[in-house]
LUMSE-47329 format. One record per residue (C-alpha): x, y, z. Coordinates in Angstrom, 1 decimal. Example, Ala and Ser with C-alpha at 12.3 -4.5 7.8 and 13.67 -1.06 7.14 Angstrom:
BEGIN
- c1_c2_c3
- 12.3_-4.5_7.8
- 13.7_-1.1_7.1
***
This chain:
BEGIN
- c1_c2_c3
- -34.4_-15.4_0.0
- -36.1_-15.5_3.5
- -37.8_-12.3_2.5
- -39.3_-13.8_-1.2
- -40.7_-17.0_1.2
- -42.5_-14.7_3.5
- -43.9_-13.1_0.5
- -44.6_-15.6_-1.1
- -46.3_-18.3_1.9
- -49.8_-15.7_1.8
- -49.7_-15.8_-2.2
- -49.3_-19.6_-2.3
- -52.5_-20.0_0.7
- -54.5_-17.1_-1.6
- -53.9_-19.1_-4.7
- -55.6_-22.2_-3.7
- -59.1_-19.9_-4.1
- -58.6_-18.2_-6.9
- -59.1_-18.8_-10.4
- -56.5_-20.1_-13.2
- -55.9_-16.9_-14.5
- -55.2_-15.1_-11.3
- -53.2_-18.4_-10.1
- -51.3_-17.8_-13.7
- -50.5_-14.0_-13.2
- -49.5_-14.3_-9.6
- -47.2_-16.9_-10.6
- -45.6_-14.2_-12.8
- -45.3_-11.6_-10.5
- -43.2_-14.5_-8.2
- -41.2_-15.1_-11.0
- -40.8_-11.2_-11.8
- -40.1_-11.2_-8.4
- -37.3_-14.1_-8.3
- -35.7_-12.7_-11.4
- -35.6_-8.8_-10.0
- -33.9_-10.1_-6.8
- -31.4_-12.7_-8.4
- -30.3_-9.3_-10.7
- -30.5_-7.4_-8.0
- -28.0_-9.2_-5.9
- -25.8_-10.5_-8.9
- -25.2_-6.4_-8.9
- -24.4_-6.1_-5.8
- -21.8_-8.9_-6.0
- -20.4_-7.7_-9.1
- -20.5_-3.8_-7.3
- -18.6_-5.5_-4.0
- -16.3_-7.1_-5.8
- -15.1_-4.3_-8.6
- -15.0_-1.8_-5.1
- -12.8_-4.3_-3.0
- -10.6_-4.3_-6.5
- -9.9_-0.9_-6.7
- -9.3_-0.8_-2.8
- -6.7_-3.5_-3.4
- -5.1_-1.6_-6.2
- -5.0_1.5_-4.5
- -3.4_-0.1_-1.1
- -1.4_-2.1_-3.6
- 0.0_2.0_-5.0
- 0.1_3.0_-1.6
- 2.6_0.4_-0.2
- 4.7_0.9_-3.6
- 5.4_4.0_-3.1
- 5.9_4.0_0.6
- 8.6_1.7_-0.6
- 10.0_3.8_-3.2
- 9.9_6.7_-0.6
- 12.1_4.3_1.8
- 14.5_3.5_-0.7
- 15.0_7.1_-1.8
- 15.6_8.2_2.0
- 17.8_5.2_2.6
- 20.0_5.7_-1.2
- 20.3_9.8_0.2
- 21.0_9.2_3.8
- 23.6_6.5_2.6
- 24.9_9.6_0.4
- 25.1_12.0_3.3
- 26.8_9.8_5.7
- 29.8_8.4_3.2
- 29.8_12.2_1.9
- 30.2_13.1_5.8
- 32.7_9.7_6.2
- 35.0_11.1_2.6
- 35.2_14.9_4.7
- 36.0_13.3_8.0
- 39.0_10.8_6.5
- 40.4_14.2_4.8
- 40.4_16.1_7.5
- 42.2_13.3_9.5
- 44.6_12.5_6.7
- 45.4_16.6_6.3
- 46.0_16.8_11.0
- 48.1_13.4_10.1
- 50.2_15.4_7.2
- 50.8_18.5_9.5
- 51.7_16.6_12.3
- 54.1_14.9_10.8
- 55.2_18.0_9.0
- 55.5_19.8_12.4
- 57.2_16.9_14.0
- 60.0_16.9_10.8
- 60.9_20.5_11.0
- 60.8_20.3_14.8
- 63.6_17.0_14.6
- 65.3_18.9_11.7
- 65.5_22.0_13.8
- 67.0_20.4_16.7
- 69.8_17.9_14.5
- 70.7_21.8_13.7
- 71.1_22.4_17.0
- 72.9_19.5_18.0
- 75.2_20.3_14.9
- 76.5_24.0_16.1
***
């Protein structure tokens, strides 16, 4: 807008020594002026705001499926470690079998000693 005034402040002095039909065709040329710039910066809105969309949008995808890749690690990690806990509780609960399998022969073996 500054820019248009500047322009236009040595057109407006010129036009007070010209004639009607120059005043007339200058006063056009503003006004072609005016118009071109209005356009010109109603595109450049219109172009800022349809870029900062799609930048939304795509930063919108982005943090989606960062989250979908979190919950995939955290649903397979959570697999692996009750997978790991299932293994772990067997293996205790088959020691805790033989143990006490061990420890019955070992007391049966020695009531037959006591016996004879």
């Amino acid at each position: 807008m500054k820019r248009l005034l500047i322009l236009a402040a040595p057109l407006a002095i010129s036009l007070a020594a010209c004639s009607q039909n120059a005043q007339d065709q200058t006063a056009q040329a503003g006004n072609a002026i005016a118009a071109d710039t209005e356009a010109t910066t109603r595109n450049a809105v219109s172009d800022v705001d349809a870029a900062t969309d799609r930048a939304f949008g795509s930063a919108e995808r982005h943090l989606d499926n960062a989250g979908d890749d979190i919950a995939r690690a955290s649903d397979n990690a959570g697999a692996r470690i009750d997978r790991g806990a299932d293994r772990a509780g067997a293996a205790i609960s088959n020691a805790a079998d033989r143990a006490a399998d061990a420890t019955g022969n070992t007391l049966e073996r020695a009531g037959r000693a006591l016996k004879d």
